[in-house]
Residue, then its C-alpha position, 0 to 999 in steps of 0.5 A: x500500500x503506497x502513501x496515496x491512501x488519504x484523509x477524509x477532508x473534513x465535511x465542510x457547509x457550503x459557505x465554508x466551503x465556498x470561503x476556502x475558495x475565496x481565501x485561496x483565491x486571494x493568493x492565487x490572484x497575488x502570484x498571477x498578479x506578480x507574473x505580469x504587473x512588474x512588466x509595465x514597470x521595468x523602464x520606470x525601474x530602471x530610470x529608478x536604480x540605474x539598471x540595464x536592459x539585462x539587469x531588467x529582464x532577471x526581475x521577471x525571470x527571477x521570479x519566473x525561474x524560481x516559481x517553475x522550479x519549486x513548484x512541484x517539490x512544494x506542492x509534494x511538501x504541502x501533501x506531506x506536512x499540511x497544506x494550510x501549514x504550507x501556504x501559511x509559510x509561503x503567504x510569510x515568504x512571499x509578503x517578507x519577500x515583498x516588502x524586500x522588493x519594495x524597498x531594494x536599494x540596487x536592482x541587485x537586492x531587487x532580482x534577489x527579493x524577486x527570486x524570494x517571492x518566487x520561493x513563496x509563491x511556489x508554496x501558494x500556487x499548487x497548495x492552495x489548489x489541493x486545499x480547494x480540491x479537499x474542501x469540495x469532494x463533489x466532482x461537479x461542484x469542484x469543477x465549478x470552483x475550479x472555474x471560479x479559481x481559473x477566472x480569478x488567475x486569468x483576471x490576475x494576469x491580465x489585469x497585471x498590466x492595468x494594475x502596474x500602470x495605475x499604481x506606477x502613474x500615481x504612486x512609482x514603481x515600488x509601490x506595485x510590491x507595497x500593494x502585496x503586504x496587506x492582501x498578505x496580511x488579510x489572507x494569513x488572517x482568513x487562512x487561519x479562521x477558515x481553512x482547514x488542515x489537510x494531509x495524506x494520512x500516511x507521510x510518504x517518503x520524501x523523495x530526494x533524489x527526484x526533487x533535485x533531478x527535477x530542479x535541475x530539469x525545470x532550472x536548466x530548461x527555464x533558464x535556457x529559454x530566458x537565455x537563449x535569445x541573448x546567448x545565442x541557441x547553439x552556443x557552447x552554454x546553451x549545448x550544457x544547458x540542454x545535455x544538463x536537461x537531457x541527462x536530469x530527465x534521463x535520470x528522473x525518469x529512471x529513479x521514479x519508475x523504480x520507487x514505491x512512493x515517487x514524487x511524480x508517478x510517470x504513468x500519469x503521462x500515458x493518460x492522454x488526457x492527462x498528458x494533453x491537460x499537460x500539453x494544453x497548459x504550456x499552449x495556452x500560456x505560450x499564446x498568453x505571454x506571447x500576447x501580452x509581451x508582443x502588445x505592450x512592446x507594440x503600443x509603447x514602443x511603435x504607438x508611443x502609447x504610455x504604460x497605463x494607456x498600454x495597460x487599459x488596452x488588457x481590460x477587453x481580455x481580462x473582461x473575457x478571461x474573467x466571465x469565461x472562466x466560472x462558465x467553462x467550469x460549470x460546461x466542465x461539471x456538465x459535460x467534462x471537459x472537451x466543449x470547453x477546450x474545443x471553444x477555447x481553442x476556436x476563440x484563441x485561434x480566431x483572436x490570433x488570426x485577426x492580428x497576423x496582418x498588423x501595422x503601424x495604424x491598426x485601428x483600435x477597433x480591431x486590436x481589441x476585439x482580438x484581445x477580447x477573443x484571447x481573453x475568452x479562449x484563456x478563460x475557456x481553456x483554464x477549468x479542463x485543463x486544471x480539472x483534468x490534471x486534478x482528476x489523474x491523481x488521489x487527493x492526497x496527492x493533489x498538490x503535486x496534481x496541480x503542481x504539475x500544471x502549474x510548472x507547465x504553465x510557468x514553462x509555457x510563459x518563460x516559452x512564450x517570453x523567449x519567443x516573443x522577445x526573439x521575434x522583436x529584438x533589434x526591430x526600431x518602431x517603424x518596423x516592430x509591428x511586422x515583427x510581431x506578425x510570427x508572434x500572432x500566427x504562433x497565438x493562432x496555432x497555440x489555440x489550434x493545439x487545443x484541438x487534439x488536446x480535447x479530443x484526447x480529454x475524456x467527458x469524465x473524471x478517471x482515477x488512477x490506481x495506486x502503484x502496486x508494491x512491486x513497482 
């Protein structure tokens, strides 16, 4: 018998249940928001502490490259020792870490205090999913919540850029981390009033050697995708880069097939709905950030457009991600999950198409409807995926469920950055607008993806057997 055996979560009421939901939620907005608001604010960072271009781009990959790395060892931690034990800890590491951000006095100490928030931020992300997950054992009415969750993220992200604008307009550029400490405050405060402990009932072995093989799969990959494009793909670090990734994933693979208690069960991915949940994570966050990067370089620096006028210009997304969300949950508590990935899919592939001929004096009439249709296809396409990768595991071991998604997600944004900023690089304002026109057919094929990945999902939840003792 492995340690997949679980607790019974406690029998919670329905308004319990659904303020669990709202509490988790709250740091799910924080670690979205922390993705994308400090993106508008790089120039303003800059002026404020001297900082180069490359100097720039480590206080977003910092975060980014940490939050990828720890994700699953977090979530296989918060199984084991609590999960409100465990987003309680990351809520303290990611406020403390804030308040670091917000008074750094060189942009040194800035990428350090980012690559702390991004320490706990992994502890927020893929807990309090499994904590949602454990206060709602009904598979309809957890999908429902999951839609709520997967709206509250997409709103996170897109309204990251409206948030940093306004906040840097008014206030300057440290008070994007000011902003973080009293939400911090307030969710310690709920989480423990009403959320309850949950664990599995037997503590599996930790798993060591997978958590360091892991780290050095996800560190090596994310990091060569933010690096590539300024070292060059086939230069000798970047070969380094992939024989280190190579020889971790060879290893990883070999250590957790022959454990009893692995820290990622590699059947998983023969599921192909779970492996499409997986493929469609990092998809939809490639169109995303791709999205986003593309957009905010496009209006500032070819349309001369200021950071909060660049930052409104979201709002037709995050109006679509946000109303779409709860929606595809309940499609998924209904029908399972291949409708919604199917919309998603049709939406972010249309929205995409509608800028692939984009120039210098597209009109606004059409830039965005586009971004409303991306918006909705983000929307449609969190609740499947998340659901799906949730159902492929026990709940005691749905943290690392969700961790998995969530380090899919953060490979497909650090994907989608690397990608994007390729495809601008070295292009003057006159000729960045058709530089992005790649960017828009990737979003559109991004949305394609999602294609086989709904035909691959399956209309209902399927468990997965423990591993025998002989494995």
């Amino acid at each position: 018998m492995t340690a997949t055996t679980h607790s019974a979560p406690p029998l919670l009421s329905a308004r319990r249940r659904w303020t669990v939901l709202a509490v988790c939620c709250l740091s799910m907005f924080l670690v979205g928001l922390d993705t994308t608001i400090v993106n508008v604010g790089l120039p303003a960072i800059g002026s404020g502490l001297g900082a180069g271009t490359r100097e720039l781009e480590w206080t977003v990959d910092a975060y980014t490259l940490v939050l990828a790395t720890l994700l699953i060892t977090s979530g296989a931690l918060a199984d084991r020792w609590g999960r409100r034990r465990v987003f309680q800890f990351g809520l303290v590491v990611f406020g403390a870490a804030s308040l670091a951000c917000a008074v750094a006095p060189s942009v040194g100490m800035l990428v350090a205090a980012r690559a702390a928030q991004g320490i706990g931020a992994s502890m927020l992300s893929p807990v309090a999913l499994a904590i949602v997950v454990n206060a709602m054992p009904d598979p309809k009415e957890r999908a429902q919540a999951i839609g709520v969750w997967a709206s509250v993220f997409g709103l996170s992200m897109a309204v990251g850029p409206v948030a940093g604008g306004a906040l840097i307009a008014g206030l300057g550029w440290r008070s994007v981390f000011w902003i973080n400490v009293p939400v911090i405050a307030v969710a310690l405060v709920l989480s423990a009033v009403f959320v309850p402990e949950s664990r599995a009932r037997r503590a599996s072995r930790l798993d060591l050697p997978g958590q360091v093989l892991l780290a050095v799969v996800v560190a090596a990959s994310v990091g060569v995708l933010i690096e590539g494009p300024h070292i060059g793909w086939t230069s000798p670090p970047a070969l380094v880069a992939y024989a280190a990734v190579a020889v971790a994933a060879a290893g990883f693979a070999r250590v957790e097939s022959r454990r009893r208690e692995p820290l990622v069960d590699l059947r998983l991915f023969r599921r192909p709905a779970f492996s499409g949940a997986v493929l469609g994570a990092v998809a939809v966050f490639v169109a995303l950030n791709v999205t986003l990067l593309l957009h905010t370089f496009y209006l500032q620096h070819a349309r001369g457009w200021t950071p909060l006028a660049t930052g409104m210009a979201t709002l037709p997304m995050a109006v679509g991600a946000t109303v779409c969300a709860p929606w595809s949950g309940r499609l998924v508590g209904r029908t399972g999950p291949r409708l919604p990935l199917l919309l998603a899919g049709g939406f972010l592939t249309a929205g995409g198409l509608c800028l692939v001929r984009l120039d210098q004096d597209t009109s606004v009439l059409l830039l965005l409807p586009a971004y409303l249709l991306i918006g909705i296809g983000f929307g449609f396409a969190n609740a499947p995926i998340t659901n799906t990768a949730v159902s492929g595991l026990p709940p005691a071991r749905a943290g690392v469920a969700g961790a998995i998604t969530s380090t899919a997600r953060q490979c497909g944004s650090a994907l989608g950055i690397a990608l994007a900023g390729g495809l601008v690089a070295g292009s003057g304002p006159a000729a960045l607008a058709h530089a992005t026109r790649p960017g828009w057919f990737l979003v559109a094929a991004c949305g394609l993806l999602l294609f086989p990945v709904a035909y691959a999902s399956r209309p209902r939840e399927d468990g997965l057997r423990p591993a025998s003792p002989g494995r």
